[in-house]
C-alpha positions as a Markdown table, in Angstrom:
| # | Residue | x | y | z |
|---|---|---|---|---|
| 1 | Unk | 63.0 | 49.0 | -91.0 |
| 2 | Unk | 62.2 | 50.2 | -87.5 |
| 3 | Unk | 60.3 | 48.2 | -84.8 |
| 4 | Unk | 58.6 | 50.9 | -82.3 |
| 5 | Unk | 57.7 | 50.4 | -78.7 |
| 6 | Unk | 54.4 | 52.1 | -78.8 |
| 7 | Unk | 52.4 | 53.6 | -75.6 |
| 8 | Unk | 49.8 | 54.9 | -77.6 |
| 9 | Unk | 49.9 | 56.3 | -81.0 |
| 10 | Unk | 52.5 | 56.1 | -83.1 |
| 11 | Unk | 55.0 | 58.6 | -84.3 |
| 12 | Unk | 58.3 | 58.8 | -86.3 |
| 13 | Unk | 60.9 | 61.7 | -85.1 |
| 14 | Unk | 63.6 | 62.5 | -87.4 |
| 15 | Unk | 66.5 | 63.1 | -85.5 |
| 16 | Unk | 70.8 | 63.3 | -86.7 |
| 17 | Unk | 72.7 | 60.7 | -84.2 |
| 18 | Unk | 75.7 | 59.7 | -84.1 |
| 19 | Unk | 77.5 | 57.0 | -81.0 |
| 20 | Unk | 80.5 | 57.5 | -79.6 |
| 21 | Unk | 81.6 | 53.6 | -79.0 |
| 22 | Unk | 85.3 | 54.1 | -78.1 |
| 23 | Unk | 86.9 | 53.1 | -80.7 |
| 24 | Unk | 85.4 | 49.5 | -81.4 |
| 25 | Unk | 84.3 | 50.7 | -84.9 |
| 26 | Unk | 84.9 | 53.8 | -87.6 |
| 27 | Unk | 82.0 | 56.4 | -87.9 |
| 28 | Unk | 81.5 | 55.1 | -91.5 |
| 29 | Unk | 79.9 | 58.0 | -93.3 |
| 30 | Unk | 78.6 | 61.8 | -92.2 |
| 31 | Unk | 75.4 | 61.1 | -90.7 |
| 32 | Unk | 75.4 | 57.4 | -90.2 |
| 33 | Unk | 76.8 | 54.9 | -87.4 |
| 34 | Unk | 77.1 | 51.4 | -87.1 |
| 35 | Unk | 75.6 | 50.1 | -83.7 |
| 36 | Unk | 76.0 | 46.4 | -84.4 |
| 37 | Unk | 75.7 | 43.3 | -85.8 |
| 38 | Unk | 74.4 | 39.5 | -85.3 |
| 39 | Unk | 75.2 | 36.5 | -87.5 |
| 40 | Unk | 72.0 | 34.5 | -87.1 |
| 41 | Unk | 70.1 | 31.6 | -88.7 |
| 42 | Unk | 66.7 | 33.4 | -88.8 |
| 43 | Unk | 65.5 | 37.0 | -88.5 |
| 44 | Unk | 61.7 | 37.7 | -88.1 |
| 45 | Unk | 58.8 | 40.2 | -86.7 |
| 46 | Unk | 56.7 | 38.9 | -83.9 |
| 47 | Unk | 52.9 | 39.6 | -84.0 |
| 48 | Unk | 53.5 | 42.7 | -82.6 |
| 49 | Unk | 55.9 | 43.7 | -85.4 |
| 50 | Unk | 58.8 | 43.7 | -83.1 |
| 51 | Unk | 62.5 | 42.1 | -84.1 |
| 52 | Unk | 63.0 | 38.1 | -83.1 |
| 53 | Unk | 66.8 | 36.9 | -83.7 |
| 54 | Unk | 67.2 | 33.3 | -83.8 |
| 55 | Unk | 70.3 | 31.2 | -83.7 |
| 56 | Unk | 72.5 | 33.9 | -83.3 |
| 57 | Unk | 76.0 | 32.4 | -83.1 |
| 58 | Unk | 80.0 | 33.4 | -84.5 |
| 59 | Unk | 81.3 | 29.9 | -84.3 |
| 60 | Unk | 80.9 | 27.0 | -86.5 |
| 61 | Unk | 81.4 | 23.0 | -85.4 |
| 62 | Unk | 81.1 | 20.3 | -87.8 |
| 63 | Unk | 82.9 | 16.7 | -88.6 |
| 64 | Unk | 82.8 | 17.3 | -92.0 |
| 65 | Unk | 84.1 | 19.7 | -94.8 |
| 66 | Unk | 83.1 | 22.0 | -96.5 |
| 67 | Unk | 80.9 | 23.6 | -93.9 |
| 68 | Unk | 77.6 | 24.9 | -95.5 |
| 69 | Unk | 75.7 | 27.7 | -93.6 |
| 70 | Unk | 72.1 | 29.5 | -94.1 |
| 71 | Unk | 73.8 | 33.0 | -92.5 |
| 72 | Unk | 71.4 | 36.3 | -91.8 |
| 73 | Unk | 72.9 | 39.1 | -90.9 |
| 74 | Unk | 71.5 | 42.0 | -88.5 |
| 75 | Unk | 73.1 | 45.3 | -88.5 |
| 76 | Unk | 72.0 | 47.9 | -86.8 |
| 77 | Unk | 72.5 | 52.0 | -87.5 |
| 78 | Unk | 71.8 | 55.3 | -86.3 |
| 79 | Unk | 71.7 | 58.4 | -88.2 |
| 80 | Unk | 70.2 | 60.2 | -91.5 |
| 81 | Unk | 69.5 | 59.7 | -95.5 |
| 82 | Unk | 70.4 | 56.9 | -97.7 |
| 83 | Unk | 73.8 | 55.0 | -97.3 |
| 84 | Unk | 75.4 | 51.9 | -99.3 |
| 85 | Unk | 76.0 | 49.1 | -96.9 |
| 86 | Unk | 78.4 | 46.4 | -97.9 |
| 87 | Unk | 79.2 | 42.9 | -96.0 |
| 88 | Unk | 81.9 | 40.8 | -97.0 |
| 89 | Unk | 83.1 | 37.3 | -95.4 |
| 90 | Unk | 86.8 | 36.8 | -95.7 |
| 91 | Unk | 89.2 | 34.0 | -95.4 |
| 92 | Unk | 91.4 | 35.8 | -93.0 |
| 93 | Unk | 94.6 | 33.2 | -93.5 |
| 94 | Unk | 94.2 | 33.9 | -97.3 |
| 95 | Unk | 92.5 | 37.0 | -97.8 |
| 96 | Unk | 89.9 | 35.2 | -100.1 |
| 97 | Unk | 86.4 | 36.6 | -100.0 |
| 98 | Unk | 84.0 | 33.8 | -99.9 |
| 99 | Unk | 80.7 | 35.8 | -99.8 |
| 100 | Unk | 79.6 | 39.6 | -100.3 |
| 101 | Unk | 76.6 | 41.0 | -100.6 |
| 102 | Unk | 75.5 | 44.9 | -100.6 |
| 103 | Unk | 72.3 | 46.8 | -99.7 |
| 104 | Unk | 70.6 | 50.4 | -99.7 |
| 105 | Unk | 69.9 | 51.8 | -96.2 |
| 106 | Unk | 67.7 | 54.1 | -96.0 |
| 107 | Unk | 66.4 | 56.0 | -92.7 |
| 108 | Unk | 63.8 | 58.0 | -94.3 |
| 109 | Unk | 62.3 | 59.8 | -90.6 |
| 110 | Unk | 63.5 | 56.7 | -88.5 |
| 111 | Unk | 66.9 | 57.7 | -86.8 |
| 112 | Unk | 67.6 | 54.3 | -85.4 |
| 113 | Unk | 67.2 | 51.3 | -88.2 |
| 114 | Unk | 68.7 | 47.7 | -89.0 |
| 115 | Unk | 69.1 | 46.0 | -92.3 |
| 116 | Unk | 69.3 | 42.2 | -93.0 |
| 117 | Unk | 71.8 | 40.7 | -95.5 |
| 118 | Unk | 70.8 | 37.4 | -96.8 |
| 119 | Unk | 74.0 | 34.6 | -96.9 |
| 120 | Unk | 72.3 | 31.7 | -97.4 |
| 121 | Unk | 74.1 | 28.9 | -98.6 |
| 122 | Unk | 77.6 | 30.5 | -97.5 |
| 123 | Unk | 80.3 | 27.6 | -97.5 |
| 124 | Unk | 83.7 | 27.7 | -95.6 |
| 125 | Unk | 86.0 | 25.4 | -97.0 |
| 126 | Unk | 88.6 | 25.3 | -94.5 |
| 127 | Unk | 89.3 | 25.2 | -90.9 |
| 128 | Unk | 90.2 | 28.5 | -89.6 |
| 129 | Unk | 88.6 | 32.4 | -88.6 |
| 130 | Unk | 87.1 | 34.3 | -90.8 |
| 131 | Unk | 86.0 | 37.9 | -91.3 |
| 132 | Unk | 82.9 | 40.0 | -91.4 |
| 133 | Unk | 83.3 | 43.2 | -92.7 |
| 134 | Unk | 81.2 | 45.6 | -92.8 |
| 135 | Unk | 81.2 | 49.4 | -95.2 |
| 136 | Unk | 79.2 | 51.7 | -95.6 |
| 137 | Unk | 79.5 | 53.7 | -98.5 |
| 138 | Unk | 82.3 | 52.0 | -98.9 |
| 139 | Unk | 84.2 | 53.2 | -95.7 |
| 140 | Unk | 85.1 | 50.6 | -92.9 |
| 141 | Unk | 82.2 | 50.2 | -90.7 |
| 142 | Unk | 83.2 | 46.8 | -88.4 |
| 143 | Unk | 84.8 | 43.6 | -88.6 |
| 144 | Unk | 83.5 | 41.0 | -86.6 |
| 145 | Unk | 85.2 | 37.4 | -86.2 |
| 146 | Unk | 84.0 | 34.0 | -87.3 |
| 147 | Unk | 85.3 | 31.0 | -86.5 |
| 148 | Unk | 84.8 | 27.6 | -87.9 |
| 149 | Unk | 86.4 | 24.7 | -86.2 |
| 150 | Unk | 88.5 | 26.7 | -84.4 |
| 151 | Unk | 90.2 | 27.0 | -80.4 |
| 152 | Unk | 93.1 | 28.5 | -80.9 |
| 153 | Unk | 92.2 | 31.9 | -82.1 |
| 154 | Unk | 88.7 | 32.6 | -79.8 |
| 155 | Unk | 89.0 | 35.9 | -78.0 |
| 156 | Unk | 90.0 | 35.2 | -74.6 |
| 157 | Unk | 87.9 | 38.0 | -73.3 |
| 158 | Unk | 84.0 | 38.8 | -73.7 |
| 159 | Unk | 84.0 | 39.7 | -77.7 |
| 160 | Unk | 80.9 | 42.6 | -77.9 |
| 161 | Unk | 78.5 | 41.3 | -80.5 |
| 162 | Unk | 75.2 | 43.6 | -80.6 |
| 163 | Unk | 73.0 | 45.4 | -77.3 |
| 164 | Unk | 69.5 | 46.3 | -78.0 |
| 165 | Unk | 66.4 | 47.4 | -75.8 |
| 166 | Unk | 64.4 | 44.1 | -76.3 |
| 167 | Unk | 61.7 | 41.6 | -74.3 |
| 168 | Unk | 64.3 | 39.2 | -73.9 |
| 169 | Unk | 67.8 | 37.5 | -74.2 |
| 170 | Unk | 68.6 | 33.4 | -74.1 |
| 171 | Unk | 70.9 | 30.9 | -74.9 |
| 172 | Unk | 69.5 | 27.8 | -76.3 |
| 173 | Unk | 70.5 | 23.7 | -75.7 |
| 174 | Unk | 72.9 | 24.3 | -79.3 |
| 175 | Unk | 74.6 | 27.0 | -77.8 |
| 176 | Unk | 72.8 | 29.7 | -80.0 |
| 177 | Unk | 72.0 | 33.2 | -78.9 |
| 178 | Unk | 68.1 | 34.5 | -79.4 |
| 179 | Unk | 67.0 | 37.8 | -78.8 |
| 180 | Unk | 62.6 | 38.6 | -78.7 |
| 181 | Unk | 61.0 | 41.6 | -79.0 |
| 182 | Unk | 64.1 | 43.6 | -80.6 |
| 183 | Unk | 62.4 | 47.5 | -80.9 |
| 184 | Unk | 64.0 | 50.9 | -82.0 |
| 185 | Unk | 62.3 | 53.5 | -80.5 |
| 186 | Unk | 59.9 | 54.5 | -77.1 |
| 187 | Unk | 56.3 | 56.9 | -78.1 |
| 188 | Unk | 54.7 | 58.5 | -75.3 |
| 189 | Unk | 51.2 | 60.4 | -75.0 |
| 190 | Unk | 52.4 | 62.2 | -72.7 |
| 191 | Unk | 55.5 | 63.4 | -70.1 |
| 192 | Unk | 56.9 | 62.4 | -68.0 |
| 193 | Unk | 55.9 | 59.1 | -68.7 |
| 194 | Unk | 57.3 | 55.9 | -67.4 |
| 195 | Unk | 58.2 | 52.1 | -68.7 |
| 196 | Unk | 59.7 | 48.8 | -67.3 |
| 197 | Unk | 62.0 | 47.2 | -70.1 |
| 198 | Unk | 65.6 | 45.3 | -70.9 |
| 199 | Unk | 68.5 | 46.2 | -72.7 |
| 200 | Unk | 69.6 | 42.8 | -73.9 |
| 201 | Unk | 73.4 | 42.2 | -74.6 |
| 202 | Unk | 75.3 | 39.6 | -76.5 |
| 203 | Unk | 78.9 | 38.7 | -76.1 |
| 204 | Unk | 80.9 | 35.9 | -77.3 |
| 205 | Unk | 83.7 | 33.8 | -76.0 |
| 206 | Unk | 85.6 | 34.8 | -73.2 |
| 207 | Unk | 86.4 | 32.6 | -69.9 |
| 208 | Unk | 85.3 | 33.1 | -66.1 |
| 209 | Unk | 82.2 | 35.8 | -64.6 |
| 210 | Unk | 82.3 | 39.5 | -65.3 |
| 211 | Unk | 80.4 | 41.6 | -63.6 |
| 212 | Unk | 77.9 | 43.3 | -66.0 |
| 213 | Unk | 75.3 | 46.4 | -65.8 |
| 214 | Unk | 74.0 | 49.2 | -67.7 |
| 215 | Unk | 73.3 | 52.5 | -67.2 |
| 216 | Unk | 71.1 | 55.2 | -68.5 |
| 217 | Unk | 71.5 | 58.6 | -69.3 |
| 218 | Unk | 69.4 | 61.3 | -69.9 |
| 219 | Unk | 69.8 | 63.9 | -73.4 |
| 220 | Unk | 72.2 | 66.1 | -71.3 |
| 221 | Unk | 74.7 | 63.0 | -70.4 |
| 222 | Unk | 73.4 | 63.0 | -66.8 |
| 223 | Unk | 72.5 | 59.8 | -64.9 |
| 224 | Unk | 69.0 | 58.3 | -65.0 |
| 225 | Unk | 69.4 | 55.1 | -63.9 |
| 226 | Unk | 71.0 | 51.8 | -63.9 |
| 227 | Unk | 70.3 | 47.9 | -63.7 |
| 228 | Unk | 71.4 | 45.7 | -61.3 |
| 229 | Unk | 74.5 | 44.2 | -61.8 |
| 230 | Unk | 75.1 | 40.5 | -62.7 |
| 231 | Unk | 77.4 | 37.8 | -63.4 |
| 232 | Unk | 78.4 | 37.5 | -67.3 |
| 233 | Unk | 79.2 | 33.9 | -66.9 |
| 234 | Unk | 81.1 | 33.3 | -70.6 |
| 235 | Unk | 82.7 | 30.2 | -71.9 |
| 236 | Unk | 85.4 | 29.5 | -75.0 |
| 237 | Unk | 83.9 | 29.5 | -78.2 |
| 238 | Unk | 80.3 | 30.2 | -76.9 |
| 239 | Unk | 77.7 | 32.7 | -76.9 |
| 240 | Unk | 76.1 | 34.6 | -73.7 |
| 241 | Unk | 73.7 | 36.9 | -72.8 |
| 242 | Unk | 72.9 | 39.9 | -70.6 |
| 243 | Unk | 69.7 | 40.9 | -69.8 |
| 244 | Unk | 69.7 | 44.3 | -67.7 |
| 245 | Unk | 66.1 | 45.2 | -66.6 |
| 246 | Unk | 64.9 | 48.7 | -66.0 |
| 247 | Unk | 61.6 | 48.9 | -63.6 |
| 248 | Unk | 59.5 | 51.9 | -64.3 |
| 249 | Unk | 62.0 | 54.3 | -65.4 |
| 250 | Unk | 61.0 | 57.6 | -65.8 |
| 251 | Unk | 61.5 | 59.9 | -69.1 |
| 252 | Unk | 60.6 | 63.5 | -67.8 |
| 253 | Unk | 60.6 | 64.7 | -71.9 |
| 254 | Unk | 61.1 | 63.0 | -75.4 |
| 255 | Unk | 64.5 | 63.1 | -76.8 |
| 256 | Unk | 68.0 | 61.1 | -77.1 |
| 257 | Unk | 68.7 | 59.1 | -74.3 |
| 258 | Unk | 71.8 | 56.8 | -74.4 |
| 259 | Unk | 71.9 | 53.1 | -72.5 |
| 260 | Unk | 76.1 | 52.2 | -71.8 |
| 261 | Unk | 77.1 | 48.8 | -71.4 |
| 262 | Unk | 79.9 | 48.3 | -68.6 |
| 263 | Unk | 81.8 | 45.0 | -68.0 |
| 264 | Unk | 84.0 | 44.7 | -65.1 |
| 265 | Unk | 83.7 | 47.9 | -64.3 |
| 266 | Unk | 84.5 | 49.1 | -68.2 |
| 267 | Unk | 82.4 | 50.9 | -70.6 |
| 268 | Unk | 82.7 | 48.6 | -73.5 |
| 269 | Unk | 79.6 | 50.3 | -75.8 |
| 270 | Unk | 77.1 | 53.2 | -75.4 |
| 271 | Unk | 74.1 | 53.3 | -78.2 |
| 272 | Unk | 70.8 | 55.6 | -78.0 |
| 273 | Unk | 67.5 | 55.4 | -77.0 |
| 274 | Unk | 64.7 | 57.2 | -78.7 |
| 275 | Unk | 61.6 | 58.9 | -76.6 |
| 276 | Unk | 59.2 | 60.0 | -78.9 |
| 277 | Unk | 56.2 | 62.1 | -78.2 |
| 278 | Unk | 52.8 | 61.3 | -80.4 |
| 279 | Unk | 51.8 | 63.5 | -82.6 |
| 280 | Unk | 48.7 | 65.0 | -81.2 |
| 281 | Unk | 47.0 | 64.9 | -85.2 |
| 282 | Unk | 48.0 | 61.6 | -85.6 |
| 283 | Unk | 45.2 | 59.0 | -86.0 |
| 284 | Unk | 44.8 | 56.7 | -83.5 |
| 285 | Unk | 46.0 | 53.0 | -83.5 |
């Protein structure tokens, strides 16, 4: 599934990428990399068929046990071919899965994709954090925490969740995360050629402000330009969000770009940016 950011016709450029992410995550599989994932309560396409995640959250309250959720999971790749993705939640106290599920990935000519993995009706009997793992084809992809009615074990630091470009990033009156107008890839008529957008960044947990910003680099790894820097302001237990905004940047050709995400003063994750040229047979939109 890809969701383009179109500036005139459409196109689709096959391209082999893989993100170097320091260490938060194995490179899965030849040709494939795992970019990040949400645990939300809805995932759909706006009207102009771009990504809308919706009660995105890795933290669970409730009076009451067993706790019963409606879970959709967002992962996000980059690469080539067909791959085997498999997500598993895991009683980390016990080592009991709970919930698995797998699904086929395939990026046909897209070289940035996301799948969704359907956990509806996931219940968590017990107090205590939990596991997400992710595979794919059956390597380790991720791990990702998830906590329900739980203080003791939240990360005391920022805890990366997923960065995308996107519209734009908020945290709702429950506490949830939601991210609008989630797209995968740039097309251009014509360079150089220009656009204003976000990169959107979520992070859980933490305590206190960290400075935030992103930067962008250009196919050869040099510096094209960076967003003001803000205050992460991030809470125990909670989710925030970082919205970096880019005014009329400037893409001199089409290739692989790369956005890196830096908090207090550290590059935490880098993940690419497609610009893409239209096909000049292609039909018009």
């Amino acid at each position: 599934m890809t969701s383009p950011r179109t500036h005139g016709l459409a196109a689709i450029v096959s391209t082999l990428l893989l993100l170097a992410s320091r260490g938060l995550w194995a490179q899965a599989a030849p040709g494939a990399a795992f970019l990040g994932m949400a645990v939300a309560t809805g995932i759909s396409e706006d009207s102009d068929g771009l990504t809308v995640l919706e009660g995105v959250h890795n933290a669970v309250w409730s009076d009451t046990m067993p706790v019963t959720e409606d879970l959709q999971l967002y992962t996000r790749w980059s690469g080539m071919g067909t791959h085997t993705i498999g997500v598993t939640i895991v009683e980390k106290a016990t080592g009991d899965r709970i919930a698995d599920t797998s699904e086929e990935l395939d990026f046909g000519g897209d070289p940035v994709t996301f799948c969704t993995h359907d956990f509806s009706g996931t219940s968590f009997a017990s107090n205590g954090a939990y596991a997400i793992e992710v595979t794919l084809d059956g390597e380790p992809a991720a791990s990702y925490g998830f906590y329900v009615n739980v203080d003791d074990e939240l990360p005391e630091n920022p805890a990366f969740v997923l960065s995308v470009p996107a519209e734009s990033g908020t945290v709702d009156d429950t506490g949830d995360a939601n991210v609008s107008g989630i797209f995968e890839y740039f097309t251009f008529e014509s360079f150089p050629a220009a656009d204003t957008f976000s990169v959107v960044t979520l992070w859980f947990s933490g305590d206190g402000e960290f400075d935030h910003f992103v930067q962008i680099l250009d196919p050869e790894g040099k510096h094209l330009a960076e967003s003001p820097h803000s205050a992460l302001s991030a809470s125990y237990g909670e989710m925030s969000v970082a919205t970096d905004a880019f005014d009329s940047v400037a893409f001199p050709s089409p290739g692989t770009y790369t956005a890196v995400v830096f908090l207090d003063g550290e590059k935490v994750i880098s993940f690419p940016l497609i610009i893409t040229k239209s096909p000049t047979d292609a039909p018009r939109k």
